[in-house]
C-alpha positions in Angstrom: -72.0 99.5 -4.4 -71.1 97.5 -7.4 -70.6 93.5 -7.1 -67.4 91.7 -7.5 -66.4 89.6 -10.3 -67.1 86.0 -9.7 -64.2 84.1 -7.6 -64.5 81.3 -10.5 -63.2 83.5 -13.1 -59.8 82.0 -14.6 -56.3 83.2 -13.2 -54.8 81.0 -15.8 -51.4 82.8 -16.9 -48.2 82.1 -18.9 -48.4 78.9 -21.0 -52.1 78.3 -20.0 -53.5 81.1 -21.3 -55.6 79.9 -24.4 -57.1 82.7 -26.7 -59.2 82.3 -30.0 -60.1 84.1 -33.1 -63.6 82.7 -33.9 -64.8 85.0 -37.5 -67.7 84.2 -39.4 -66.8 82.9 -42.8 -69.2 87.0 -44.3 -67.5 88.9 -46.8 -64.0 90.0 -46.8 -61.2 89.9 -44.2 -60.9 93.5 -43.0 -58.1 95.1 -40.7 -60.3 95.5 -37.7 -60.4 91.8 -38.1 -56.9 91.4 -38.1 -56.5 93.5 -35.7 -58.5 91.1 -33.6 -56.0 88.2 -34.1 -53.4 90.4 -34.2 -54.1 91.3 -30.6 -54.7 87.9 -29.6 -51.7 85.9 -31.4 -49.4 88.6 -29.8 -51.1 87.7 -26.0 -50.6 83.9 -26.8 -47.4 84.0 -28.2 -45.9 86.5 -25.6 -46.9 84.5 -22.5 -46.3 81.5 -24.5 -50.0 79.8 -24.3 -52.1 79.1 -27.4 -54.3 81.0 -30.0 -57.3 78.9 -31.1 -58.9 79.5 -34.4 -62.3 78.4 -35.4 -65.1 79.4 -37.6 -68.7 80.6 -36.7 -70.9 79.3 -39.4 -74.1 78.9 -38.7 -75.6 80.9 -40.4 -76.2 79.3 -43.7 -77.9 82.1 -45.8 -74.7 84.4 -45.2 -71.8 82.5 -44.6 -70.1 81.0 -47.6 -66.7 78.5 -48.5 -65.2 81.8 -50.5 -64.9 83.7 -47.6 -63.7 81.0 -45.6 -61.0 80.4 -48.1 -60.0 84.1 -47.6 -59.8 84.3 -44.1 -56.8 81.4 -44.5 -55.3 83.8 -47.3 -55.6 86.8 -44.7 -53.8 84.8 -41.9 -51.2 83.1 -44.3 -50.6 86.4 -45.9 -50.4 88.0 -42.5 -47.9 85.0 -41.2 -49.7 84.8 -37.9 -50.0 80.8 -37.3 -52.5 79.2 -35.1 -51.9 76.2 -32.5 -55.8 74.5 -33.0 -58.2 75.0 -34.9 -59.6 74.7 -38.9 -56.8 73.2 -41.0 -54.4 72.0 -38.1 -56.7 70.2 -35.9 -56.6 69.8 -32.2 -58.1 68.1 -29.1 -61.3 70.2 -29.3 -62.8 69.2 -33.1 -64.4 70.2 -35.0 -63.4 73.8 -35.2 -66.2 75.3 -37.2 -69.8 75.6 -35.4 -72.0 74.0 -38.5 -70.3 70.6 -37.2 -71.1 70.7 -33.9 -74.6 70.3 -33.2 -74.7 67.4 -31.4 -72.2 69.0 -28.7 -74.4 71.9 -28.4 -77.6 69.5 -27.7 -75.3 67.6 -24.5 -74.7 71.1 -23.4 -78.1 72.2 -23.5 -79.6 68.7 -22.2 -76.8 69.2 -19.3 -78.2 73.0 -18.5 -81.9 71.6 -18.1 -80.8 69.0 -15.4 -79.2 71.9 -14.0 -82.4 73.5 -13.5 -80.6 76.4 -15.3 -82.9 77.1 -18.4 -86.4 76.7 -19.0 -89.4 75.7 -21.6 -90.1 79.4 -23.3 -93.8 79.4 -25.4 -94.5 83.3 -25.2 -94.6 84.8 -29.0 -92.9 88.5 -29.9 -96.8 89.2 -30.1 -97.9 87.5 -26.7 -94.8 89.7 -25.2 -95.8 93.3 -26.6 -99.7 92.9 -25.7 -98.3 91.9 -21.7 -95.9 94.9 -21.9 -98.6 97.1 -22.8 -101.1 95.5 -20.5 -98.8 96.4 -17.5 -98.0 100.0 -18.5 -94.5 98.4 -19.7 -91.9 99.6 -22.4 -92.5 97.7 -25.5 -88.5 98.1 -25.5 -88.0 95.9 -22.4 -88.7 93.0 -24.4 -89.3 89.5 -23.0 -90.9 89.7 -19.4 -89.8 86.6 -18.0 -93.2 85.4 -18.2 -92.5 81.4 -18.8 -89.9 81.2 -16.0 -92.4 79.8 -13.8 -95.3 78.0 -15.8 -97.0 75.1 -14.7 -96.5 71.4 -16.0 -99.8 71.5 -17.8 -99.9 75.0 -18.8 -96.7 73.9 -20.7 -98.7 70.9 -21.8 -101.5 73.2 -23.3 -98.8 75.0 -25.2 -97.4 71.8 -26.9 -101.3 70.8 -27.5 -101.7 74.1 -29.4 -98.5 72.6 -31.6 -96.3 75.1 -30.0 -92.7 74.2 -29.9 -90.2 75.5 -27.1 -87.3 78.1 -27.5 -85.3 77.5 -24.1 -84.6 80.5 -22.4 -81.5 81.0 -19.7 -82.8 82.1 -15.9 -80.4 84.7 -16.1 -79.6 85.5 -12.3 -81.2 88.2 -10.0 -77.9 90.1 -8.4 -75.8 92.1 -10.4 -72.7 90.5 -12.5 -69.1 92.0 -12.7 -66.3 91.9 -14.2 -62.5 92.5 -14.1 -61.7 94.0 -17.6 -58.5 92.8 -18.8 -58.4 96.6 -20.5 -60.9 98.7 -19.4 -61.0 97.5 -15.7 -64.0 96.9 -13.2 -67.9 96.5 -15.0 -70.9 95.9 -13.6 -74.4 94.7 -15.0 -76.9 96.3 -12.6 -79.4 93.4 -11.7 -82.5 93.4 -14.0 -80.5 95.4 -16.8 -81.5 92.7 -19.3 -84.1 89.6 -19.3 -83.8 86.2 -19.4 -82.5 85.7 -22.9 -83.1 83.0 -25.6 -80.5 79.7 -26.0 -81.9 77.8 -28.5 -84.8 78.9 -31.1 -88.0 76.7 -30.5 -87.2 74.2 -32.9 -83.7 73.4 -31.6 -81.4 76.2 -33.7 -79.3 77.4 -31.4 -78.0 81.2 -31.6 -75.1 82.7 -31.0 -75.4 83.7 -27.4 -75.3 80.3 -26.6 -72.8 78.7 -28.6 -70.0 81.1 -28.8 -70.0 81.3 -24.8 -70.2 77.1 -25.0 -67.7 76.5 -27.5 -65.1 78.6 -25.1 -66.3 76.9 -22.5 -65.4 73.1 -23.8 -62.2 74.2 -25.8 -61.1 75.9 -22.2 -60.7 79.2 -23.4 -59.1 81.5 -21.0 -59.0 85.1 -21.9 -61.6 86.6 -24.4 -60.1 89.5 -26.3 -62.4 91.2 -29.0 -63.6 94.8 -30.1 -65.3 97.2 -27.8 -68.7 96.8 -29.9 -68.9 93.3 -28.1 -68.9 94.5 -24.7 -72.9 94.9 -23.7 -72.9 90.9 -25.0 -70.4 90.0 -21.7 -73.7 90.8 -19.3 -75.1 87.7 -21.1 -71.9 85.2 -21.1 -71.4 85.7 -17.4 -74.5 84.6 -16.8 -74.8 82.2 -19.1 -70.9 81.0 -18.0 -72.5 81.1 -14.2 -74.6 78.1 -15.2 -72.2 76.4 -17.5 -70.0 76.2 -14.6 -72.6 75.0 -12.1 -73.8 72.4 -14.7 -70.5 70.9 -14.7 -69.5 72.0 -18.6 -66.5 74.0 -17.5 -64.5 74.9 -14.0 -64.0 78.3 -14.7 -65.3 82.0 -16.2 -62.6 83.3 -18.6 -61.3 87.0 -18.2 -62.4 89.1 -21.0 -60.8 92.2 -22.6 -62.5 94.5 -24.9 -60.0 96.8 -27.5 -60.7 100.4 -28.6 -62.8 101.1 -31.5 -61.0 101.9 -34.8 -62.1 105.2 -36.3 -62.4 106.1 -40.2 -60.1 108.8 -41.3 -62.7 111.9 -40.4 -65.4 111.8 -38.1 -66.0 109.5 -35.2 -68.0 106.9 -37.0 -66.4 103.3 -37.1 -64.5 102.4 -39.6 -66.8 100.8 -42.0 -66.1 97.7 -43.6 -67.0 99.7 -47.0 -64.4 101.9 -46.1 -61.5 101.5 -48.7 -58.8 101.1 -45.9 -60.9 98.5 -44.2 -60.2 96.0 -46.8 -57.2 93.9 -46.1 -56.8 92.6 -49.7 -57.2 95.9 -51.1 -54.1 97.1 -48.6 -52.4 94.0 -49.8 -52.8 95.1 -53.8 -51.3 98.5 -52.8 -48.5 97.2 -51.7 -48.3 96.4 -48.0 -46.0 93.9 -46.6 -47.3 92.4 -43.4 -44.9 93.2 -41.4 -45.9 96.5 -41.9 -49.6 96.4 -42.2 -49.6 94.4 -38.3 -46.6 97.0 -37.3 -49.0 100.3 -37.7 -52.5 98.0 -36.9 -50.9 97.2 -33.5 -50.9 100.5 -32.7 -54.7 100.9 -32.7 -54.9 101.0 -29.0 -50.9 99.7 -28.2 -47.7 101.0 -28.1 -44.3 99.4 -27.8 -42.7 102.9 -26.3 -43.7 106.7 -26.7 -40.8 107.4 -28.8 -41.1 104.4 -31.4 -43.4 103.5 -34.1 -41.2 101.1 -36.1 -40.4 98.1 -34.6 -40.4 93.8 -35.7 -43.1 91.7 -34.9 -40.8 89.7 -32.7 -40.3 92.9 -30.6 -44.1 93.3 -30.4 -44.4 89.4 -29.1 -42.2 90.2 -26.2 -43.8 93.4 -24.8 -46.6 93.0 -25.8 -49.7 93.0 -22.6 -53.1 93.2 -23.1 -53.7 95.0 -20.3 -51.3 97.4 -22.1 -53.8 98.6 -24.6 -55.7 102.2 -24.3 -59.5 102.0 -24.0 -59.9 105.0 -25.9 -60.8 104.8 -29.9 -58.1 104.5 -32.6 -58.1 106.2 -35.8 -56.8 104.5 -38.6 -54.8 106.7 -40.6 -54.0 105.5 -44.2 -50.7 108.0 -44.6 -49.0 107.1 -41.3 -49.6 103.2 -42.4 -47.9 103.7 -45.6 -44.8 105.7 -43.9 -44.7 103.0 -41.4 -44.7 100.4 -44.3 -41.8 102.1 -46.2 -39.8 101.9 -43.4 -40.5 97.7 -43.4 -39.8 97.8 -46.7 -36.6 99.1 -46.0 -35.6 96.8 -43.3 -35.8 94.1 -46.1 -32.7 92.3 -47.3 -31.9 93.3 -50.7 -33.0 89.4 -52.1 -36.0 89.8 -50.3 -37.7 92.8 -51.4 -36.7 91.7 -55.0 -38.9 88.8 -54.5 -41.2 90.3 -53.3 -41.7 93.0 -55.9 -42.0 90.3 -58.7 -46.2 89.9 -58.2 -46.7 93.4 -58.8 -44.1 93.4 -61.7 -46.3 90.2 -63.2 -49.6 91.9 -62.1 -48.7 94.9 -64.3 -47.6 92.9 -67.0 -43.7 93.4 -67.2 -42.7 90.1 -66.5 -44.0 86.2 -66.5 -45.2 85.0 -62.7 -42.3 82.7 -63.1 -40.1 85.8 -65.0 -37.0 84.7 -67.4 -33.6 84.5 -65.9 -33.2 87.9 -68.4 -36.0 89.3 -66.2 -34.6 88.3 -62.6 -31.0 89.5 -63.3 -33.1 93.0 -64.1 -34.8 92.6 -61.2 -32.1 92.0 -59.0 -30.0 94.9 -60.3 -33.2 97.3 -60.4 -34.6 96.7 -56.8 -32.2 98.5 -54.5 -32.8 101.4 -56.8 -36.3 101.8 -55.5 -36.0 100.0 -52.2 -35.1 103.3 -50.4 -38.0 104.7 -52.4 -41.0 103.5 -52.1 -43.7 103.0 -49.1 -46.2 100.4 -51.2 -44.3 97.6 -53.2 -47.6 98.7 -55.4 -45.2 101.6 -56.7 -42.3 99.7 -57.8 -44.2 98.9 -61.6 -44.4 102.3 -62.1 -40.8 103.1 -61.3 -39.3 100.0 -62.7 -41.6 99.0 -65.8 -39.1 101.1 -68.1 -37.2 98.4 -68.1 -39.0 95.9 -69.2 -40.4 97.8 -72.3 -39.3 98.5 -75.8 -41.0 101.6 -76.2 -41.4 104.4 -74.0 -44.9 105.5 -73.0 -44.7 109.3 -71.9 -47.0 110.5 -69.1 -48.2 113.6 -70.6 -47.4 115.3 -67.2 -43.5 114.8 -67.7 -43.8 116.1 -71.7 -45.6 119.0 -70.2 -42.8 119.5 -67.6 -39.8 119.3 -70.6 -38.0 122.6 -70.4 -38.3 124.7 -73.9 -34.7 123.9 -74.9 -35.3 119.6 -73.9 -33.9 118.7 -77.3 -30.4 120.6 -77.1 -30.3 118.6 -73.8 -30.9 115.2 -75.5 -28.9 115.9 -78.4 -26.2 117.1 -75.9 -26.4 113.9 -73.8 -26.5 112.0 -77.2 -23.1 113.2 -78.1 -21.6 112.6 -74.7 -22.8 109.2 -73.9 -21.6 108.3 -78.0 -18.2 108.2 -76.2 -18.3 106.7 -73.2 -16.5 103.4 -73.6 -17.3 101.5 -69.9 -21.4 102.6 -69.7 -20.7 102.7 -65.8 -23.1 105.1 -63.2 -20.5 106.6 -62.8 -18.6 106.8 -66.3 -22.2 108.3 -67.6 -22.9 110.4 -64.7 -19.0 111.8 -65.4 -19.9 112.5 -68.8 -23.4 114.1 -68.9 -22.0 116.2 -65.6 -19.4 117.2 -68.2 -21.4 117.8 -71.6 -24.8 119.5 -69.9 -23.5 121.4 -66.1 -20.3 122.3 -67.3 -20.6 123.1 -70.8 -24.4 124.1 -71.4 -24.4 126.2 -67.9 -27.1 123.8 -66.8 -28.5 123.5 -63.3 -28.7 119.5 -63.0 -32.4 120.0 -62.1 -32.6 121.0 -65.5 -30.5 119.1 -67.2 -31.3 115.7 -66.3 -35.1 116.0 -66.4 -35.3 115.5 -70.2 -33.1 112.3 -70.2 -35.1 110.9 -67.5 -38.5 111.4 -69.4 -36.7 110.2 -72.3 -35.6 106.7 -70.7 -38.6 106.4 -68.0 -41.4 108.5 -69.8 -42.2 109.4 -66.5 -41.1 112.5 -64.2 -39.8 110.6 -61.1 -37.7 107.6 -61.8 -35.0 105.6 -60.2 -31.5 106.9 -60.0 -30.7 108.1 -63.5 -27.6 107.5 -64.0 -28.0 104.0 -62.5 -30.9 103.5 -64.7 -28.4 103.8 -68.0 -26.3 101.4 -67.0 -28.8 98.8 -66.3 -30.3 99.5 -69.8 -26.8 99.9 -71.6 -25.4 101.9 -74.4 -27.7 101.1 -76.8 -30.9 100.9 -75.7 -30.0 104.3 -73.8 -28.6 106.4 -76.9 -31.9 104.7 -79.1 -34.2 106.1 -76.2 -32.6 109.7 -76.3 -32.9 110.1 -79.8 -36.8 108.5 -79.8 -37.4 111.6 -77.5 -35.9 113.9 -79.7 -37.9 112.2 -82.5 -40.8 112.6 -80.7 -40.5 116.3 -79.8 -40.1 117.4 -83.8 
């Protein structure tokens, strides 16, 4: 018969729910990450409590300023705002765990008055000769040998030098839990031993101050990836004494989220997969809106019929208690759709701005680009806004403009048809007198000179103008993409293609 959760558990709802994103400053943001926040901004902001955001850095030999600096990016880029925490302050300061030390030590002084944790001396060596000794797993670990030593065998200990590590007295009944996702767990009694706080020394580990640092900044709901979940045994225990030692009133509910899968295979996805890394999403062109549109549905959906929806309509469904327990796989093609169709609910001025980094990044135009440049721009975008998926493919379909001289992608010179230069010569003639260069007074013209007169199918006759103005196979709009270069600049590109083909 399995236990029930503990009655001091939170029931905290609407705008007292208080969630937290607590990342360690290692490597790059990834999108399980995100996912993470993602999950836990949408709780907060839907039931109108707060998301807390602070930084677990104590571990000095791995954590480092340049990855904190790009978690900030990740969030900024990802517009999903925080209420406390690092940058913004709060009630509960300092935010990251390398300045709060002193906290940690009132916690721990508060747990041993409690009678809660004890004086540990026992060495990984001293454990695996008493395992073997008593016919006992090696893989049991720590026996709970030094719950009950005597005031001068500890005093023989500290005459040897030894230092303590302080060790919780986890309890003996089993420990359950209401999963906000996943439902009713238990930790059979015995399933794991009393369990190290602080390292002899005084460093304390993570078990103990992730559980306390929710504990003071009155966390209420603890949402985080399914990998975590073996660690809640320990927190409800450890949250068992922080309560009776008078730290906090209450055990917050936690909530584990699926796993996310790599594209093939049921491994996790890695963060050395190349769709793991946020920045690298970022550089192919994915808007956020997008990006947190397909990573929400890793384990949530907004309805069975829709994938496509705002991040406002997200906040106000949204339920944690919605999300599947079952694994997510990320699928790289399905994001990009799902981005393309963002990028298409953009206004027209706003995808225009947008596309101006990845204009700059390919060197077309200046970061700040020439009012020559923006005018372009402005023109140019809604031919490709109804085209792409990744604003990462807008320099390839726009950066004909910006040039002087055509580059041809050998695949579109391979794909000229045989007679390409009686099309071009054809199209030079026609264009020659066309007095207003409209779409439509061009389109009129070459319709005339190439389907009309030449027999031409348009498939055909348009592909060598387009390599001509583009050098590329796929391009805007043709006819649009005249106009926006004008007269000139379009005859002089038609004849350089004729030039070029001998």
């Amino acid at each position: 018969m399995s236990a029930t959760p503990d009655p001091r558990t939170t029931t905290a709802s609407g705008a007292d729910v208080r969630v937290r994103f607590c990342p360690s400053p290692t490597g790059l943001p990834h999108v399980g990450l995100i996912r993470t926040v993602l999950f836990n901004w949408a709780y907060a902001r839907h039931n109108g409590g707060k998301l807390v955001f602070r930084i677990e850095d104590t571990d000095a030999a791995r954590d480092s300023e340049e990855s904190y600096q790009q978690l900030l990016d990740a969030l900024r880029w990802m517009n999903i705002d925080w209420d406390e925490g690092v940058e913004v302050g709060g009630p509960h300061a300092p935010y990251r765990q390398s300045q709060r030390h002193e906290l940690y030590r009132e916690v721990l002084d508060k747990l041993v008055a409690a009678g809660a944790v004890y004086e540990s001396y026992s060495t990984a060596e001293e454990i695996d000769a008493r395992n073997e000794a008593n016919g006992r797993a090696k893989q049991l670990g720590y026996d709970n040998y030094d719950r009950d030593l005597t005031d001068e065998q500890k005093a023989a200990f500290r005459a040897e030098g030894r230092q303590p590590a302080w060790r919780l007295r986890v309890p003996d009944h089993d420990l359950s839990y209401d999963d906000l996702i996943r439902g009713e767990v238990t930790f059979p009694a015995g399933s794991f031993p009393d369990f190290v706080l602080v390292r002899a020394g005084g460093v304390p580990l993570y078990p103990f101050v992730n559980p306390v640092d929710d504990a003071l900044m009155g966390i209420t709901h603890v949402i985080r990836g399914e990998d975590l979940m073996p660690s809640t045994a320990r927190q409800l225990a450890l949250y068992s004494a922080l309560v009776d030692a008078g730290v906090t009133t209450f055990i917050p509910r936690f909530g584990h989220m699926p796993l996310v899968l790599g594209e093939t295979g049921n491994k996790k996805l890695s963060k050395r997969d190349p769709q793991a890394d946020l920045f690298l999403q970022r550089e192919k062109g994915f808007i956020h809106e997008g990006l947190l549109n397909y990573l929400s549905l890793l384990g949530w959906s907004l309805a069975s019929d829709r994938d496509v929806f705002s991040l406002d309509e997200m906040i106000a469904a949204f339920d944690i208690a919605d999300v599947n327990p079952n694994p997510a796989r990320f699928d790289q093609k399905k994001a990009e759709a799902i981005n393309g169709d963002h990028i298409r609910m953009l206004d027209a001025d706003d995808f225009a701005a947008r596309i101006v980094p990845y204009l700059a990044g390919a060197g077309y135009v200046a970061e700040q680009p020439s009012d020559e440049h923006r005018a372009i721009i402005a023109a140019a975008a809604p031919l490709v806004q109804e085209r792409v998926q990744l604003l990462g493919e807008v320099p390839g379909m726009l950066g004909f403009l910006f040039v002087s001289d055509v580059d041809y992608a050998a695949d579109a010179l391979k794909g000229l048809p045989a007679n390409a230069a009686e099309v071009l010569t054809a199209s030079v003639r026609a264009l020659e007198g066309v007095d207003e260069f409209t779409a439509a007074g061009v389109q009129e013209a070459l319709s005339t000179a190439l389907v009309d007169e030449l027999g031409l199918k348009p498939r055909v006759a348009y592909g060598p103008p387009r390599v001509a103005l583009t050098g590329r196979r796929v391009s805007p709009p043709l006819f649009e993409s005249m106009e926006l270069l004008g007269k000139d600049e379009t005859l002089k590109r038609l004849n350089a293609l004729v030039a070029h083909l001998g």
